[in-house]
N, C-alpha and C positions, 0 to 999 in steps of 0.2 A: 472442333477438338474432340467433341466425344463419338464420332465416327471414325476419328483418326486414331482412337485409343480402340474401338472395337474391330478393328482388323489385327489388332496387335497383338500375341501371345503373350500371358503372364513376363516371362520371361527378358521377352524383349523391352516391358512398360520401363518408363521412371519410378524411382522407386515412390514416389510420391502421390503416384496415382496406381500403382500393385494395388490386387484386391491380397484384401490381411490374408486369405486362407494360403495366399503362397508367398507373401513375406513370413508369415510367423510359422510355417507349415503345419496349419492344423489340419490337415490332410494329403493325403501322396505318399510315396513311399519314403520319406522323409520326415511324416507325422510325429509331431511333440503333444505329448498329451497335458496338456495345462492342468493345474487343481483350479487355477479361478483364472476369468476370461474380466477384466472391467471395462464397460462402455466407458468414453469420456463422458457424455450427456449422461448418463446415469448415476448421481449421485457420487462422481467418480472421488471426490477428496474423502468423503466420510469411510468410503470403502475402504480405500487405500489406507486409512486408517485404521481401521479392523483388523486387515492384513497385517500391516505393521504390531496392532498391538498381541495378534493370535503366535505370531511369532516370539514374540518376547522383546520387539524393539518399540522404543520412543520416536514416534513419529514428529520430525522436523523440516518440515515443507521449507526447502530452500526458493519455489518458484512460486508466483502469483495464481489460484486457479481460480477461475472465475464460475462464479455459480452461474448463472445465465445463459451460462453456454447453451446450455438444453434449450431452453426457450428462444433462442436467438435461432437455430437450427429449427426448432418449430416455425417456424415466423418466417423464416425464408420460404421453409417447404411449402407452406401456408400460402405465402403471397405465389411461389410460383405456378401452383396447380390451380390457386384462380385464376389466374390470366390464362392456362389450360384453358378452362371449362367456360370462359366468358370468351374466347376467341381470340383473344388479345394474341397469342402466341401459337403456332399450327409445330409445339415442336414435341407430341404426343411418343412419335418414333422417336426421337432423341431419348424422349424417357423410357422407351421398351429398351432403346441400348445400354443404359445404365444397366436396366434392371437383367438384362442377358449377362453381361460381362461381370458385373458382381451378383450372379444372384446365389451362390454360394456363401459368400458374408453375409448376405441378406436373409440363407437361412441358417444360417451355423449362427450367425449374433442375433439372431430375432430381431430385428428390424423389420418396422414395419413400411409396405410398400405399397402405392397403390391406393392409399385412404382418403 
């Protein structure tokens, strides 16, 4: 799968696997300059609230957001790059290919890669 997505032009992806920089255009000639960018894993309800209240609205969360998110994303990444580094897994290149095809998200949202 993720050698099938690294032949592929932004353009041509699903939109479910587009790196953000060319779904939301935060770069190209197309560029939308955002006032505020929120990760999900980062605190992303509390913010969303901020937002809401800096604007002058009452924030009313119609959907479930799960705090955990972050930690469940940690905990994957975690399990997967030990099986990396214990040998369990030889898929080293797979992860240069993520980190090629988005490494624009990876520096434009500060994500860390690689740790």
């Amino acid at each position: 799968f993720v050698r099938l997505i690294a032949k592929q032009k932004p353009e041509e992806m699903d939109t479910h696997w587009q790196p953000y920089y060319f779904r939301c255009h935060t770069s190209g000639k197309h560029r939308f300059e955002y006032d505020t960018i929120i990760r999900y894993e980062d605190e992303f309800e509390q913010k969303l609230q901020q937002l809401y209240h800096e604007a002058g609205f009452r924030y009313l969360p119609d959907v479930e957001v799960y705090s955990n998110t972050k930690n469940d994303l940690n905990e994957r990444y975690n399990a997967y790059t030990n099986k990396i580094k214990l040998g369990i897994s030889h898929s080293m290149e797979l992860v240069n290919l993520v980190a090629k095809v988005y490494a624009e998200d990876i520096i434009r949202f500060n994500y860390s890669f690689y740790t």
